[in-house]
C-alpha positions as CSV (number, residue, x, y, z in Angstrom):
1,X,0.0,0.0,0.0
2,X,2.7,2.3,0.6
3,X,4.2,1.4,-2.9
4,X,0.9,2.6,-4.3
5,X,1.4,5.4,-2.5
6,X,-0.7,5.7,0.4
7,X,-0.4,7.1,3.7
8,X,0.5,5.2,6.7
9,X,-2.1,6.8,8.8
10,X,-5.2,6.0,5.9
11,X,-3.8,2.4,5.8
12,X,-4.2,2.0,9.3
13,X,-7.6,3.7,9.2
14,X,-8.5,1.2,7.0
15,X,-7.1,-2.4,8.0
16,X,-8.0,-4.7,10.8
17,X,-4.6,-5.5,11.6
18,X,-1.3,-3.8,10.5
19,X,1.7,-4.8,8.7
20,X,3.9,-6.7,11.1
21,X,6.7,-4.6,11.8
22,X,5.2,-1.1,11.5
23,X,5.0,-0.5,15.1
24,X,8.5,-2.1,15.6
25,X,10.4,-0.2,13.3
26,X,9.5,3.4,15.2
27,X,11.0,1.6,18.2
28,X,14.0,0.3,16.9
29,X,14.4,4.0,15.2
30,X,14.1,5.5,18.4
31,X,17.0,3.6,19.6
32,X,19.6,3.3,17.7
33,X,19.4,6.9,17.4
34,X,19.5,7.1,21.8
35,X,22.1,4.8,21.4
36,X,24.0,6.6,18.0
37,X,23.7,3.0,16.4
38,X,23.8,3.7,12.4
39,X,21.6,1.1,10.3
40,X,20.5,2.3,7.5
41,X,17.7,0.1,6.1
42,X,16.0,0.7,9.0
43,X,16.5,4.5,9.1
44,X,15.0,4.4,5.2
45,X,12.1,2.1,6.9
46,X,11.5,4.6,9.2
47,X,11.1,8.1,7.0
48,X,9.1,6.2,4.3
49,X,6.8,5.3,6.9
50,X,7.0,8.2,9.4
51,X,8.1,11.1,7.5
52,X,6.7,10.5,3.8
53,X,10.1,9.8,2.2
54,X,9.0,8.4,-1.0
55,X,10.1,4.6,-1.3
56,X,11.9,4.5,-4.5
57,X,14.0,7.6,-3.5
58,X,14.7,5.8,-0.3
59,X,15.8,3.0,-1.9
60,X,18.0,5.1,-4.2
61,X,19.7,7.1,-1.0
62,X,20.4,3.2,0.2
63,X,22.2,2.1,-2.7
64,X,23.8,4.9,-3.1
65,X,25.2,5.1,0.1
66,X,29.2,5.0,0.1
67,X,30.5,1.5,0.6
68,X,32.3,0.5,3.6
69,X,33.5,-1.8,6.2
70,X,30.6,-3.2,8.6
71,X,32.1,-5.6,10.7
């Protein structure tokens, strides 16, 4: 639904249940950014959903994110 461009809230409004993860992914974005943690996907994850990033430029911004080490 958000690939076709809908709102988070209206797809809410609308289902019985949510997507699982939805709920989980504001969490997890909340604290890797108490605890200065960098992961991207989920950062992406986060403003398409929360903040109306559109998806395919989030997906660009990830893979065009500069290589390096993450061991």
């Amino acid at each position: 639904m958000i690939g076709r461009g809908k709102k988070l809230d209206e797809i809410i409004e609308n289902m019985n249940m949510v997507a699982e993860g939805v709920y989980t992914v504001k969490a997890l974005y909340e604290e890797i950014k108490n605890l200065n943690i960098e992961m991207p996907i989920t950062e992406k994850t986060y403003e398409v959903l929360y903040l109306n990033k559109a998806p395919r430029k989030a997906i660009h911004e990830l893979m065009m994110r500069e290589l390096k080490n993450e061991n």
